[in-house]
C-alpha positions in Angstrom: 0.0 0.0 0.0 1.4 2.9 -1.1 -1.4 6.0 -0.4 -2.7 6.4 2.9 -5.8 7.5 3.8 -6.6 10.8 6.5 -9.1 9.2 8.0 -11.2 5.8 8.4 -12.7 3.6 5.8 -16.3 4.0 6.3 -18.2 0.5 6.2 -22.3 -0.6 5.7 -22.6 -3.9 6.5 -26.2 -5.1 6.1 -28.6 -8.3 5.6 -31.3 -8.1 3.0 -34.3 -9.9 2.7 -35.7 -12.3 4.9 -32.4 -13.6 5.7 -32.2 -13.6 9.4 -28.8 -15.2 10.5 -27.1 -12.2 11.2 -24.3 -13.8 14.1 -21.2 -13.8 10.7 -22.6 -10.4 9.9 -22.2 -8.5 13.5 -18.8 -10.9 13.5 -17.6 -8.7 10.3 -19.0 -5.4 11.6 -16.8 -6.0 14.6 -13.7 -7.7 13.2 -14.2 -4.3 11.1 -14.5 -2.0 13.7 -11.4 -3.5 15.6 -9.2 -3.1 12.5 -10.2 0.6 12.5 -12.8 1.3 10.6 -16.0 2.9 11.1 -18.9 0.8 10.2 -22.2 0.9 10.4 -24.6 -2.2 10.4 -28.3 -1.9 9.3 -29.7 -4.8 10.7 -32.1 -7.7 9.6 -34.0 -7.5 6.8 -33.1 -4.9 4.5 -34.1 -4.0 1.5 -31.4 -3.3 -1.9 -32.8 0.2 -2.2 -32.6 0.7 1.6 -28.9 -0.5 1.5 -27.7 1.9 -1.2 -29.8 4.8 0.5 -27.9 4.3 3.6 -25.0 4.1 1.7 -25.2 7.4 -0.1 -26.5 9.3 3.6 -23.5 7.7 4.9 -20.7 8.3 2.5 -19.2 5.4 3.0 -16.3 3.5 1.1 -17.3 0.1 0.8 -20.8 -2.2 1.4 -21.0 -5.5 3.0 -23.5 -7.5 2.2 -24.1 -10.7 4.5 -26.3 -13.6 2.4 -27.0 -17.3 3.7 -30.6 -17.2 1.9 -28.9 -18.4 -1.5 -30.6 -15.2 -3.2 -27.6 -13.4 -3.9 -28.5 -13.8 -7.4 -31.7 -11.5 -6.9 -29.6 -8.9 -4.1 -26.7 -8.5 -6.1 -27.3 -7.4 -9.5 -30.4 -4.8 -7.6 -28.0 -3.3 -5.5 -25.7 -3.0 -8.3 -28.3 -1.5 -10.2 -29.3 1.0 -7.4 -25.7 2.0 -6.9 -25.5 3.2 -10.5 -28.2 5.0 -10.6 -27.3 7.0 -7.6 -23.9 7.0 -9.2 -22.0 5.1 -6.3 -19.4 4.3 -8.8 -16.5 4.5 -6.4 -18.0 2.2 -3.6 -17.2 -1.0 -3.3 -19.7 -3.6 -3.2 -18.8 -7.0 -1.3 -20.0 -9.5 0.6 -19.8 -13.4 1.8 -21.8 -15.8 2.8 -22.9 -19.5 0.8 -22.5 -18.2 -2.7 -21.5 -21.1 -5.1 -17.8 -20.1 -7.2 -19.5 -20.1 -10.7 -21.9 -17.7 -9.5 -19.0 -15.2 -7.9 -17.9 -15.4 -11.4 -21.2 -14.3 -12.8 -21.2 -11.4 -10.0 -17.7 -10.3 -10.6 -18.6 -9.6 -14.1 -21.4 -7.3 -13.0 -19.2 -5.0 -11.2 -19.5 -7.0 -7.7 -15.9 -7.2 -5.6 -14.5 -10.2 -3.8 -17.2 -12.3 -2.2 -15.9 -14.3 1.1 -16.9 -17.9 1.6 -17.2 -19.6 5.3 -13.7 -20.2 6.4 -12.2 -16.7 5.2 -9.9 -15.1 7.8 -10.9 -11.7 9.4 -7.3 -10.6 8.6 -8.3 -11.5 4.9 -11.4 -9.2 4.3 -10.0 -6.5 6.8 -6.6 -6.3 3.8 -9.2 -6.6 0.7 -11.2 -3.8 2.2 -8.2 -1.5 3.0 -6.1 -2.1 -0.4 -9.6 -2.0 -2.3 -10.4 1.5 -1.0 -6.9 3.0 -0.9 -6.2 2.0 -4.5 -10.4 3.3 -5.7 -11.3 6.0 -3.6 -9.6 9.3 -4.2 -9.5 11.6 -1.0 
């Protein structure tokens, strides 16, 4: 990492839908916060337009989103599409949860970041975050 930034990342970390296992989400929001950033966590059921609304009222630098429903082929691409159109271009949009590898595939190609699998390391996601916003967001 070569830029540093003046001040913290900024993180939403959210469920949407009816998913309610939220225990690995408040895990991330925490392993998050203890690494430094300031992160913000909407709570259970959520909607994609309430996500990037937050988002935008926030500022933040990246979003989070926590999925164990197996509709992260429905969340996804709407959040996507809601970013654009409030032009959230330099936000990163990641997430984790039971998301099958051809489908990352799929999502990566629609402009979604790394998606994290059961098993990742804190450390992990913490570095992706941090190198992810240092190289994208110019402040």
């Amino acid at each position: 990492m070569s830029k540093v930034l003046n001040r913290p990342i900024r993180v939403l970390v959210a469920k949407v839908g009816l998913d309610g296992h939220d225990r690995g989400a408040k895990v991330i929001a925490t392993s998050l916060r203890d690494a430094g950033m300031e992160v913000i966590y909407t709570g259970l059921r959520q909607t994609p337009e309430m996500v990037v609304n937050t988002a935008l009222q926030e500022d933040v630098d990246a979003i989070g989103i926590s999925i164990l429903s197996g509709a992260h082929m429905t969340v996804f691409p709407k959040i996507i599409n809601f970013m654009k159109e409030k032009q959230l271009d330099d936000v990163l949009l990641t997430g984790g949860g039971i998301i099958p590898e051809a489908d990352r595939k799929k999502l990566a190609e629609m402009g979604v970041g790394e998606l994290f699998p059961p098993g990742t390391t804190m450390a992990s996601i913490v570095e992706y975050i941090q190198n992810w916003v240092i190289e994208n967001r110019n402040f």
